[in-house]
C-alpha positions as CSV (number, residue, x, y, z in Angstrom):
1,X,120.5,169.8,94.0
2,X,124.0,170.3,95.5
3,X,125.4,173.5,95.1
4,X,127.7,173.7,91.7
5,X,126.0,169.9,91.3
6,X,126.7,169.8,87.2
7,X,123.6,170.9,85.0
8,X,123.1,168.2,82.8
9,X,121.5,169.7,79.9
10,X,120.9,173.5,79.7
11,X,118.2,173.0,76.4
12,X,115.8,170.6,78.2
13,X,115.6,173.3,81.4
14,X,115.3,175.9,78.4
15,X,112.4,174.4,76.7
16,X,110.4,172.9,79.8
17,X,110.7,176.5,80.7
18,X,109.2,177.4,77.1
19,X,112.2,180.4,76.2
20,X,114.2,180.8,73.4
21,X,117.7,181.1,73.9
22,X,117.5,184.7,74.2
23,X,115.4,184.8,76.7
24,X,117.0,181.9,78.4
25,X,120.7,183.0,78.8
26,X,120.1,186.9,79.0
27,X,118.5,186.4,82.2
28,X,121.6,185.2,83.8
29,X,124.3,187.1,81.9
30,X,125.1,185.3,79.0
31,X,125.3,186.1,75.4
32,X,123.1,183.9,73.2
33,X,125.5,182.2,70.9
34,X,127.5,181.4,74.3
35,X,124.2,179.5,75.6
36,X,124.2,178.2,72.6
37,X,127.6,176.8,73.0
38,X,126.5,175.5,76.2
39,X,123.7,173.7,74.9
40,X,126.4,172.1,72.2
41,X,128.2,170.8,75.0
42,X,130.6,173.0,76.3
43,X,131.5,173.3,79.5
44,X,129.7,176.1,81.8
45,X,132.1,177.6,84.3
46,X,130.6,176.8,87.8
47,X,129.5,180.5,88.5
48,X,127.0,180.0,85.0
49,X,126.1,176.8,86.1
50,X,124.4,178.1,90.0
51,X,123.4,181.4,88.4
52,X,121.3,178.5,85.9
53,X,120.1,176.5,88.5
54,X,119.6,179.5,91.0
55,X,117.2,181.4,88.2
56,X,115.9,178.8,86.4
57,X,115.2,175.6,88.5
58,X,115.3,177.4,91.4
59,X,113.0,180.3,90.3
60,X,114.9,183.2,92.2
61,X,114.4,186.4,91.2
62,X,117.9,187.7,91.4
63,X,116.4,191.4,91.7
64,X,115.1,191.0,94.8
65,X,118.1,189.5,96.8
66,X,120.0,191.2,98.8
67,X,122.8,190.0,101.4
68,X,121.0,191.7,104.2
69,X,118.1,188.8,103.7
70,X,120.6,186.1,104.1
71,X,122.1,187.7,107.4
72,X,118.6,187.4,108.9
73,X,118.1,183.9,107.7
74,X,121.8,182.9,109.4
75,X,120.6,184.7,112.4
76,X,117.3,183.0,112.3
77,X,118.6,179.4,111.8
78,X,121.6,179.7,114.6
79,X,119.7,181.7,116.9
80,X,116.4,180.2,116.6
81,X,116.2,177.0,115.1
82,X,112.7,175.5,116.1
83,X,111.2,179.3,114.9
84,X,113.5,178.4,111.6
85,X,112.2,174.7,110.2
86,X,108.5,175.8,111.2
87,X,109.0,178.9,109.0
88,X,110.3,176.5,106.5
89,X,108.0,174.2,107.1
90,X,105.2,177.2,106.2
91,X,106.8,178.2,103.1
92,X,107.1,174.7,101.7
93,X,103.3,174.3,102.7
94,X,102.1,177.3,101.2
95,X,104.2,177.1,97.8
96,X,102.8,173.6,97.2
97,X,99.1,174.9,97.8
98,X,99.2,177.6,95.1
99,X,99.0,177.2,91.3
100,X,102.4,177.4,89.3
101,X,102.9,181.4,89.3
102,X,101.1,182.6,92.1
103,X,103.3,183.7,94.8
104,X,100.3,185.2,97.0
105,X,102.6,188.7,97.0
C-alpha cells in the first residue's frame, strides 16, 4: 500500500480486526464519535489515514518505535544493501512461518 494510498473503508478493517469503535480509533488517537464519522464517510486527514494503516493493517506497535531504529535501517540499506534484502528476506520468511500472533519475542 502506498504511503497516504486512501483507506477505503475504516469499518471493514475495524471489524476483520474484531474491535468496536472504541477500541478501534483510541488506539490511533481518535475520539470514537470522530471514527464514527469516518466510517460515515468523511474524509480522514492523511496523518489519520497512515497512523490507520500503520496500526491496523500494518500491525505496528507504535510503542516500540523509535527514530533511532529507522537510522539503523537507513544505514543498513545504503551501506549494506546485500546484508539489507537477506535480512528482509528472513523476516518475511519467518513471519509467514508463524501462526497469526506469534511474533517468536
Amino acid at each position: 500500500m502506498k504511503l497516504f494510498e486512501k483507506i477505503l473503508n475504516p469499518r471493514d478493517i475495524r471489524r476483520k480486526l474484531g474491535l468496536n469503535q472504541q477500541e478501534f480509533w483510541t488506539q490511533i488517537g481518535v475520539t470514537q464519535s470522530g471514527g464514527s464519522r469516518y466510517e460515515s464517510g468523511r474524509n480522514m486527514p492523511k496523518p489519520v489515514r497512515e497512523l490507520l494503516r500503520l496500526v491496523h493493517v500494518e500491525q505496528l506497535d507504535l510503542t516500540r518505535v523509535r527514530k533511532e531504529d529507522f537510522d539503523i535501517i537507513e544505514y543498513l540499506r545504503d551501506t549494506h544493501p546485500d546484508l539489507y534484502k537477506s535480512l528482509r528476506k528472513a523476516v518475511k520468511s519467518r513471519s509467514e512461518s508463524q501462526p497469526d500472533g506469534e511474533t517468536g519475542q
